[in-house]
VEXKE-660351 format. One record per residue: x, y, z of N, C-alpha, C, O in turn; residue in one letter. Coordinates in steps of 0.2 Angstrom, whole numbers, padded with zeros to 4 digits, always signed. Layout:
<sites>
XYZXYZXYZXYZa...
</sites>
This chain:
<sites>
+0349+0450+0645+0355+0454+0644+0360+0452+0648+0366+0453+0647x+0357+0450+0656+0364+0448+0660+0369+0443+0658+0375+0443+0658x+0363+0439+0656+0367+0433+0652+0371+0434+0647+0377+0431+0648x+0370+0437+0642+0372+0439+0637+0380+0443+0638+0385+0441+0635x+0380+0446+0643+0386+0448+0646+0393+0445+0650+0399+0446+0650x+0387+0441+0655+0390+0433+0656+0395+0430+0652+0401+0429+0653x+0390+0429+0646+0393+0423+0641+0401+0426+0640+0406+0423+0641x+0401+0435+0637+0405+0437+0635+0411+0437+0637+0416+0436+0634x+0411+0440+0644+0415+0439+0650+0419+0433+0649+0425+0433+0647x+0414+0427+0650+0418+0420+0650+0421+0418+0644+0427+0416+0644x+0417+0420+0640+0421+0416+0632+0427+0419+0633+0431+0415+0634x+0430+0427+0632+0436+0430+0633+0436+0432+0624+0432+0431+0620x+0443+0434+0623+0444+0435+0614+0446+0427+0611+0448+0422+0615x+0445+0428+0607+0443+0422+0603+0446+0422+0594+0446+0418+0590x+0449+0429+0593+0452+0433+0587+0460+0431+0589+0463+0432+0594x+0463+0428+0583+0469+0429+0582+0472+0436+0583+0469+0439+0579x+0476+0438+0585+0481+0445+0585+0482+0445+0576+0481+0440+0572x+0484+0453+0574+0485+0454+0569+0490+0456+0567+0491+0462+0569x+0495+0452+0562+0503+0453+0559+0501+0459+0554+0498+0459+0548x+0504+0464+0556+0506+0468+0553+0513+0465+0546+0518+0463+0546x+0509+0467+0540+0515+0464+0536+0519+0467+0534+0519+0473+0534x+0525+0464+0530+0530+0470+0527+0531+0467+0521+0534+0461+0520x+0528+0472+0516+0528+0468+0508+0535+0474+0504+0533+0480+0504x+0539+0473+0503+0546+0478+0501+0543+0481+0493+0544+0486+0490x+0540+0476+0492+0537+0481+0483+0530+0485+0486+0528+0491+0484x+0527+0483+0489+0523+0489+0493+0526+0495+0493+0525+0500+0490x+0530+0493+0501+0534+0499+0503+0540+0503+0501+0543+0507+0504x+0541+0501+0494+0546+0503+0487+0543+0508+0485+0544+0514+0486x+0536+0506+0481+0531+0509+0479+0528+0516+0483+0528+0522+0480x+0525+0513+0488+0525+0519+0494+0529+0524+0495+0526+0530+0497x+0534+0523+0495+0541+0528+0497+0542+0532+0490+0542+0538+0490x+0542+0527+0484+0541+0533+0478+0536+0538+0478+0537+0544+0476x+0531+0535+0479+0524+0539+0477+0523+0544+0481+0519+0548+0480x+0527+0545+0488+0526+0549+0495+0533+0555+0490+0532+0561+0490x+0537+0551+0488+0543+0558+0484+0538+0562+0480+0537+0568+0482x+0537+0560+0478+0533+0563+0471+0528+0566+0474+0529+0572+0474x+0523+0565+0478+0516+0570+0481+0521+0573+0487+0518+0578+0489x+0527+0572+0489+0529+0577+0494+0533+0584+0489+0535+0589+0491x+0533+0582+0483+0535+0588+0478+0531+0591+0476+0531+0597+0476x+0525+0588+0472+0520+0591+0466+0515+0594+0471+0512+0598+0469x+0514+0590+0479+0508+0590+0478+0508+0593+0488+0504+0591+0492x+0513+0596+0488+0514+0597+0497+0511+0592+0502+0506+0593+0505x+0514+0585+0501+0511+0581+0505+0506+0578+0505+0507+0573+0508x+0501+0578+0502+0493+0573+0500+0492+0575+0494+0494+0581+0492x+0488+0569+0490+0485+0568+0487+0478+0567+0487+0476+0562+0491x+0473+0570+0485+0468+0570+0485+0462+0564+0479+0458+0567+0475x+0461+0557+0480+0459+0556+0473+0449+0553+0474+0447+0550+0478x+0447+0555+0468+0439+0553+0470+0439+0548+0464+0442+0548+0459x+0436+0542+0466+0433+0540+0461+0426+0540+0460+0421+0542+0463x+0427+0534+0452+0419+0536+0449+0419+0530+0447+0424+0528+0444x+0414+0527+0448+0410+0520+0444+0405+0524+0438+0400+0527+0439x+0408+0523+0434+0406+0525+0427+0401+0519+0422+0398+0520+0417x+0399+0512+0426+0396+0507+0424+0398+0501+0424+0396+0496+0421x+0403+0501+0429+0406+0495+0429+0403+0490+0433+0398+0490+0436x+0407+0484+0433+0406+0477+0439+0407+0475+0444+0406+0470+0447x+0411+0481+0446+0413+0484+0454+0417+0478+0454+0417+0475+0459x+0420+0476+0452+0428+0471+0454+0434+0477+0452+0439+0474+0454x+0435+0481+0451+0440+0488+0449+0437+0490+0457+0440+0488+0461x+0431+0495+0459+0428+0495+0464+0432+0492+0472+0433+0496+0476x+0433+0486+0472+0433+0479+0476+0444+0482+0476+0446+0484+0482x+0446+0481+0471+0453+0484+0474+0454+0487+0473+0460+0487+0472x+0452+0493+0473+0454+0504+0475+0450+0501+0482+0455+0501+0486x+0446+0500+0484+0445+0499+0491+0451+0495+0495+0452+0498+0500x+0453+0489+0494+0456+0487+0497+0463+0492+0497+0467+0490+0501x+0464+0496+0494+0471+0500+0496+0470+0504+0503+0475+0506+0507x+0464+0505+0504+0461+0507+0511+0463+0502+0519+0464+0503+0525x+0462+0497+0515+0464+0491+0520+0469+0492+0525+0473+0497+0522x+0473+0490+0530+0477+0489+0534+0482+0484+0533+0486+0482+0537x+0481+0481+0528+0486+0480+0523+0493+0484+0519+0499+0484+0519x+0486+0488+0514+0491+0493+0509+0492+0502+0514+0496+0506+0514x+0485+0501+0516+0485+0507+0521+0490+0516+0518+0494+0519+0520x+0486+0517+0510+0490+0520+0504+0489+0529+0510+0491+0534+0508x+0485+0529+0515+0485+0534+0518+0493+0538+0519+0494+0543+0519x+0496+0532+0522+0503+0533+0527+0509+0535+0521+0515+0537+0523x+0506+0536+0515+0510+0538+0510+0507+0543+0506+0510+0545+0501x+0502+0547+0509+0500+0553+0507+0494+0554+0502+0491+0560+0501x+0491+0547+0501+0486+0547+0496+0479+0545+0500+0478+0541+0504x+0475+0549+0497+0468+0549+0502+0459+0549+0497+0459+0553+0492x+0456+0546+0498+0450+0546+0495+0446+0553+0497+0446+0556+0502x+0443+0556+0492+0439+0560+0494+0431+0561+0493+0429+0559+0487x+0426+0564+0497+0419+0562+0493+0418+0567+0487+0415+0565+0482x+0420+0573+0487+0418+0577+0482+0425+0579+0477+0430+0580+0478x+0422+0578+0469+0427+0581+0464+0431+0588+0467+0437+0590+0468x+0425+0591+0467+0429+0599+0468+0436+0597+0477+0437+0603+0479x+0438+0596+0478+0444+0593+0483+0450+0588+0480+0455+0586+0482x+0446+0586+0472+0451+0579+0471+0458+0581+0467+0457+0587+0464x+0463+0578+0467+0468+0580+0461+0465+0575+0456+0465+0576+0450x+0464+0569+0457+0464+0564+0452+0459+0560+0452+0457+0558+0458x+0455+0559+0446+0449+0556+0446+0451+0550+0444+0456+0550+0439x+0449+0543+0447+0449+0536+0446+0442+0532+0442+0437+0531+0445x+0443+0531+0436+0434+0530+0433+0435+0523+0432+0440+0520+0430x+0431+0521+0435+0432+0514+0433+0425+0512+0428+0420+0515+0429x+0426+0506+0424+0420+0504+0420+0417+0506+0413+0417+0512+0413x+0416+0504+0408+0413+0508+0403+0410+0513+0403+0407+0513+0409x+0408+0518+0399+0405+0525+0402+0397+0522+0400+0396+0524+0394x+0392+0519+0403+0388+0519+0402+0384+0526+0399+0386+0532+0402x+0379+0526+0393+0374+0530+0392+0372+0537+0400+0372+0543+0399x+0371+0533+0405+0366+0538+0408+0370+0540+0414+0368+0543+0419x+0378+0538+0412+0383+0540+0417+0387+0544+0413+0393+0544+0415x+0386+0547+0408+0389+0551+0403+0390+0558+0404+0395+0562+0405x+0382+0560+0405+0382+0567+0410+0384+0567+0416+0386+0573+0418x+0384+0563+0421+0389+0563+0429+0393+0565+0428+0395+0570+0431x+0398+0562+0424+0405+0557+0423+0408+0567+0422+0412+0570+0426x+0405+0569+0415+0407+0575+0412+0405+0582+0417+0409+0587+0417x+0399+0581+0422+0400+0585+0427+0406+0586+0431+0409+0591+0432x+0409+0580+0435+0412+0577+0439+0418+0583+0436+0420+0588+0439x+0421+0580+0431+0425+0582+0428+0427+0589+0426+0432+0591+0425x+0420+0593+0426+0422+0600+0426+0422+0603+0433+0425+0608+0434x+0416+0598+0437+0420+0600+0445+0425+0600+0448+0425+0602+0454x+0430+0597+0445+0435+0594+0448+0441+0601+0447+0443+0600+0442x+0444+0604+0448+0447+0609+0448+0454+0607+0446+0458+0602+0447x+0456+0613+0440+0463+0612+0437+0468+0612+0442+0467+0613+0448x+0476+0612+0440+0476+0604+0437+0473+0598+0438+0474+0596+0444x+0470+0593+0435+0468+0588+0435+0469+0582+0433+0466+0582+0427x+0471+0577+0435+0473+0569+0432+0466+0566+0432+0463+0566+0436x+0465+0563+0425+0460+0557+0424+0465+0551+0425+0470+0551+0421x+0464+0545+0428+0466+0539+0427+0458+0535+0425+0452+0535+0428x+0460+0530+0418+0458+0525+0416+0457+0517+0420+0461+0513+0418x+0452+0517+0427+0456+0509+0429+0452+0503+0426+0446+0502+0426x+0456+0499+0423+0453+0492+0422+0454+0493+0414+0455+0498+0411x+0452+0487+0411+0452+0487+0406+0442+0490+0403+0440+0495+0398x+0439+0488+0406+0433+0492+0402+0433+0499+0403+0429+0502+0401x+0439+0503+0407+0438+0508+0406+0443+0513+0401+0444+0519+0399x+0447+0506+0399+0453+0508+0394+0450+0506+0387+0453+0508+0381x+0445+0503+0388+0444+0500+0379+0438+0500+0377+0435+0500+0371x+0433+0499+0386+0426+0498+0382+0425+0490+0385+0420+0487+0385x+0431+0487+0388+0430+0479+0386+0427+0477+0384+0429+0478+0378x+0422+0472+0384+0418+0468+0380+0409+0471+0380+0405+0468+0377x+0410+0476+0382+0404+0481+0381+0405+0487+0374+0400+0489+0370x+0411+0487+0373+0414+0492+0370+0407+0500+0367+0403+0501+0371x+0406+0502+0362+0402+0505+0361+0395+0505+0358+0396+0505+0352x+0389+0504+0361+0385+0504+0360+0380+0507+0360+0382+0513+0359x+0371+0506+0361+0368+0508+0363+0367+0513+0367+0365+0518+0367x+0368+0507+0373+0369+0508+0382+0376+0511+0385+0376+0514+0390x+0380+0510+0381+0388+0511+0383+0392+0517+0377+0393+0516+0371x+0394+0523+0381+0399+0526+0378+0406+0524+0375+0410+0528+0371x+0408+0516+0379+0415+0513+0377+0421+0515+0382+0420+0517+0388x+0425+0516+0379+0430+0519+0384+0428+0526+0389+0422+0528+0388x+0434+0529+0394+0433+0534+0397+0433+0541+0393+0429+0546+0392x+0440+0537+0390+0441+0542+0383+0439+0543+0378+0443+0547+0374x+0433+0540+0376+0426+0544+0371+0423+0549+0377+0418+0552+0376x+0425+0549+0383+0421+0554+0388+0422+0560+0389+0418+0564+0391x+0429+0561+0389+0433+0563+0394+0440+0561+0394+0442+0555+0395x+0446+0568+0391+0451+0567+0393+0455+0562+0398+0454+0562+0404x+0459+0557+0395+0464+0552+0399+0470+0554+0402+0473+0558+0398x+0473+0553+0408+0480+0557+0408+0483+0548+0409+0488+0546+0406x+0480+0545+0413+0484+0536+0413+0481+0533+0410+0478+0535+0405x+0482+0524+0411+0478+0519+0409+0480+0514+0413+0485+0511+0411x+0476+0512+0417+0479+0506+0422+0476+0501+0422+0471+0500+0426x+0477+0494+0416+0476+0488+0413+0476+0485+0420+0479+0486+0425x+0468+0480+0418+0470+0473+0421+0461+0472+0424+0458+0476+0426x+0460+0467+0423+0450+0464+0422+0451+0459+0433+0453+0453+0434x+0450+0462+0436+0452+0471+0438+0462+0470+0441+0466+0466+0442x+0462+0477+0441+0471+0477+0441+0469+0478+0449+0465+0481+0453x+0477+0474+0450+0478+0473+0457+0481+0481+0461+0484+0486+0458x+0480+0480+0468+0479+0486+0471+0488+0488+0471+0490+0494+0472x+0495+0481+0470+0499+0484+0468+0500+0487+0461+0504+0491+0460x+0496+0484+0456+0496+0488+0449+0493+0496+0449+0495+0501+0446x+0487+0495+0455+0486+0504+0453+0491+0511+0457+0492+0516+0456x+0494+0506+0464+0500+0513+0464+0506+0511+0458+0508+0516+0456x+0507+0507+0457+0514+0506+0450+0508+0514+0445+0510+0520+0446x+0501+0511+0442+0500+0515+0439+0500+0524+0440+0502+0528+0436x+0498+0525+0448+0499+0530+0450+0504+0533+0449+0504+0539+0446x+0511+0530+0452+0518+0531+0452+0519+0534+0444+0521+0539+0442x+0518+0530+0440+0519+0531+0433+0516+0538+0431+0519+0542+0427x+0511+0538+0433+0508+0545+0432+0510+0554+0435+0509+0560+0433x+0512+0549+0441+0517+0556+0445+0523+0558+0440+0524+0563+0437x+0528+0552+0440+0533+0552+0434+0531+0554+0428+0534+0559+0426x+0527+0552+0425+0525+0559+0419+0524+0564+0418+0526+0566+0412x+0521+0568+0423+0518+0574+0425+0523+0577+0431+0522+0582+0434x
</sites>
């Protein structure tokens, strides 16, 4: 263990420093999407999502909005674990079969008013699962849509453009 401690000491940090970036369509976006939740919504947004059957690439960038990167907190928008706290449900994925009853719980947990966004294309169309057996298809054979935010999977600037879009309609 001494050793081990040793080593640490001597080697010293070994990490490059970390640049904070400054992306202006980020922080464009950011600044709209903060107007609109500091009107509609006193300040935060509460949003849950739901993997409905997907391939976790729609997954992969709603998470990295979290990142220190996009860092969508500082604009008012926040993940939540439970429906019953959310304003807006993110479903991503085809509605599988055996996620049809979650999906529809979820949804009546969730307290009015409430935004459905559609993320990804299998959850706008079915993708290439479309309706089956095993798959429900879209969100919306599920469950009322209020967005739809295209793209196999849509980029973490596509989902605030979508969100923004969505405050603007509503």
């Amino acid at each position: 263990m001494l050793r081990l401690f040793k080593k640490i000491l001597t080697t010293g940090i070994v990490t490059e420093p970390v640049k904070v970036p400054k992306d202006a369509e980020l922080e464009h976006l950011g600044i709209a999407i903060k107007r609109h939740i500091d009107l509609k919504f006193t300040g935060s947004i509460a949003i849950r999502q739901i993997d409905a059957g997907s391939c976790n690439g729609c997954e992969l960038e709603i998470h990295a909005l979290n990142n220190p990167y996009y860092d969508i907190e500082r604009f008012g928008i926040h993940f939540v674990a439970s429906p019953r706290h959310a304003d807006v449900l993110l479903v991503t994925g085809p509605v599988s079969r055996h996620m049809q009853t979650a999906l529809l719980r979820t949804y009546e947990a969730t307290s009015d008013p409430k935004w459905v966004v559609a993320v990804g294309d299998c959850a706008a169309c079915g993708g290439e699962f479309g309706v089956s057996y095993a798959s429900c298809g879209a969100v919306s054979n599920v469950i009322p849509v209020d967005a739809v935010i295209a793209g196999c999977p849509p980029t973490p600037l596509a989902l605030l453009q979508g969100l923004l879009s969505l405050c603007e309609k509503h």
